[in-house]
C-alpha positions as CSV (number, residue, x, y, z in Angstrom):
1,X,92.0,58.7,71.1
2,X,89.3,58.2,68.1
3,X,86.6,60.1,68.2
4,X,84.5,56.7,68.1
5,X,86.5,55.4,71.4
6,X,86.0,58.6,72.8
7,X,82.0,58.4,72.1
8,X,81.8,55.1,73.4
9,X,84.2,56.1,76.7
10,X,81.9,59.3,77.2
11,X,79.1,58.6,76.0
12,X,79.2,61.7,73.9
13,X,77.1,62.5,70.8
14,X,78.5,64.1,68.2
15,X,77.6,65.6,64.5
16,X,80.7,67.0,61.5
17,X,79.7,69.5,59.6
18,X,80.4,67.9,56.4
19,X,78.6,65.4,53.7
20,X,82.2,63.9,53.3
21,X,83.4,60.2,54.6
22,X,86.0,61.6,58.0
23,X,87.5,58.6,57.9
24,X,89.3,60.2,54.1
25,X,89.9,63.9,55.6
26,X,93.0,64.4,57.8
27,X,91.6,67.3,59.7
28,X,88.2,67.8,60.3
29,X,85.9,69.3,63.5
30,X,83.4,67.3,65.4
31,X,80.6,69.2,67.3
32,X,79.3,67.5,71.1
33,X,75.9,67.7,71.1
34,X,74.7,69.5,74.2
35,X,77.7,71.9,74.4
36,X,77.4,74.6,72.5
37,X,80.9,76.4,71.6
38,X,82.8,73.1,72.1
39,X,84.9,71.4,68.9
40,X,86.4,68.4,69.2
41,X,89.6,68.8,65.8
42,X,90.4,65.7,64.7
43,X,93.5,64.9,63.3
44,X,94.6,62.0,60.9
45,X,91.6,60.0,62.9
46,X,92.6,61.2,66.6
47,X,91.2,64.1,68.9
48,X,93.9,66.4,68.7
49,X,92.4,69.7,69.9
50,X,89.5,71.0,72.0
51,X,88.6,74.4,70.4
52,X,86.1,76.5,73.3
53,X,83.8,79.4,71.5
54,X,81.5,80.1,74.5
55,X,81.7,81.7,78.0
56,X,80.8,78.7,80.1
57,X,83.2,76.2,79.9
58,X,86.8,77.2,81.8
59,X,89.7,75.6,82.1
60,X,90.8,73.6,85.3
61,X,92.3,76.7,86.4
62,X,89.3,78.8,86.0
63,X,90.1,80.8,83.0
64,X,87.2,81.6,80.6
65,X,86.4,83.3,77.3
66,X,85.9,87.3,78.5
67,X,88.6,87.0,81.2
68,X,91.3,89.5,80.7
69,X,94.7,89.3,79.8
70,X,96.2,90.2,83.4
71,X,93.8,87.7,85.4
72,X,95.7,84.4,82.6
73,X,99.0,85.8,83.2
74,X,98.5,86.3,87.3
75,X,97.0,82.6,87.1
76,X,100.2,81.2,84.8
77,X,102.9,83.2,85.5
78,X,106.1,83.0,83.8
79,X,104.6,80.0,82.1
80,X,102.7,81.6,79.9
81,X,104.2,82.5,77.0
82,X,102.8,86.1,74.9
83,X,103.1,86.3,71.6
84,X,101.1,89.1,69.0
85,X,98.0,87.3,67.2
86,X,98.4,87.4,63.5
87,X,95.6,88.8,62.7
88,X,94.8,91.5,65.4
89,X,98.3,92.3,66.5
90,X,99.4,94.4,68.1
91,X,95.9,95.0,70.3
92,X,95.8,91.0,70.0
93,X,98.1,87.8,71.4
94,X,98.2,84.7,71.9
95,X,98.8,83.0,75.3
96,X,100.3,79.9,75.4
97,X,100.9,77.4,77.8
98,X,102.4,73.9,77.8
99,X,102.6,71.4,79.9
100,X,105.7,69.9,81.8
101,X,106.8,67.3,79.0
102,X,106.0,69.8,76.4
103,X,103.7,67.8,74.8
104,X,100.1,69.5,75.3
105,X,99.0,73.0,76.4
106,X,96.2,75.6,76.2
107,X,96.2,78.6,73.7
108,X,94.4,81.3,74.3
109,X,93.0,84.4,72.2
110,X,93.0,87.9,73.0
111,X,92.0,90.9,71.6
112,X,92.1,94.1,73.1
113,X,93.3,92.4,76.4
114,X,90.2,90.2,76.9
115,X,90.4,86.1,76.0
116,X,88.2,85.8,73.0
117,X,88.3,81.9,72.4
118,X,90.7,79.1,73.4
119,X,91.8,75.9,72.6
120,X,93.7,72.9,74.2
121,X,95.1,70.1,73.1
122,X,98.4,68.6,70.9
123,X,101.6,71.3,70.7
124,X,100.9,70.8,66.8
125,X,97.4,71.4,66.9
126,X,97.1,74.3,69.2
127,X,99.7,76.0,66.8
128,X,97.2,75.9,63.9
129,X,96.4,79.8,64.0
130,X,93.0,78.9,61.7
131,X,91.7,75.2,62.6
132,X,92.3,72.6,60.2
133,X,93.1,75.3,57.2
């Protein structure tokens, strides 16, 4: 979806951080106005990833920023998938699961077995360990 289909659908507000026309970037971040910690990434002109930075918002299963490591894998199971984070590895990991058709899924963040930040969306885009870098 565009992010101006999905302003109009929602009937979300949004700001990007930069003086730059989006419609020339390929990746870029979107901020919703009245939710802190949320980023919308858009990609080549199409949400592509939800990035979460705060403790509010879970996911439909419950998980939140400051749950631990054990409470993700005792909600996923052997769907999740743990691999070390590449920056604070080995006390760090990512947590990965995708949906059924492969298509989408959640990445998580850990450090020191508690979820630091997560982000849902596209295979391709939750695989981008630093945003749109």
């Amino acid at each position: 979806m565009k992010l101006s289909e999905l302003k109009a659908d929602l009937h979300l507000s949004y700001s990007i951080g930069m003086a730059q026309d989006s419609d020339q970037q390929s990746c870029f971040y979107a901020d919703l106005h009245g939710h802190s910690g949320v980023g919308l990434m858009i990609l080549k002109g199409r949400v592509a990833r939800v990035d979460i930075d705060n403790r509010d918002t879970q996911t439909v299963d419950g998980i939140h920023n400051g749950d631990s490591e054990a409470h993700a894998l005792s909600v996923y199971g052997k769907k999740l998938k743990v691999t070390p984070h590449a920056y604070t590895g080995p006390e760090g990991h990512y947590l990965t699961v995708r949906s059924s058709d492969g298509k989408y899924g959640i990445r998580f963040e850990t450090d020191e077995g508690k979820i630091v930040r997560y982000y849902a969306g596209r295979v391709d885009a939750i695989s981008y360990i630093e945003g749109c870098e």
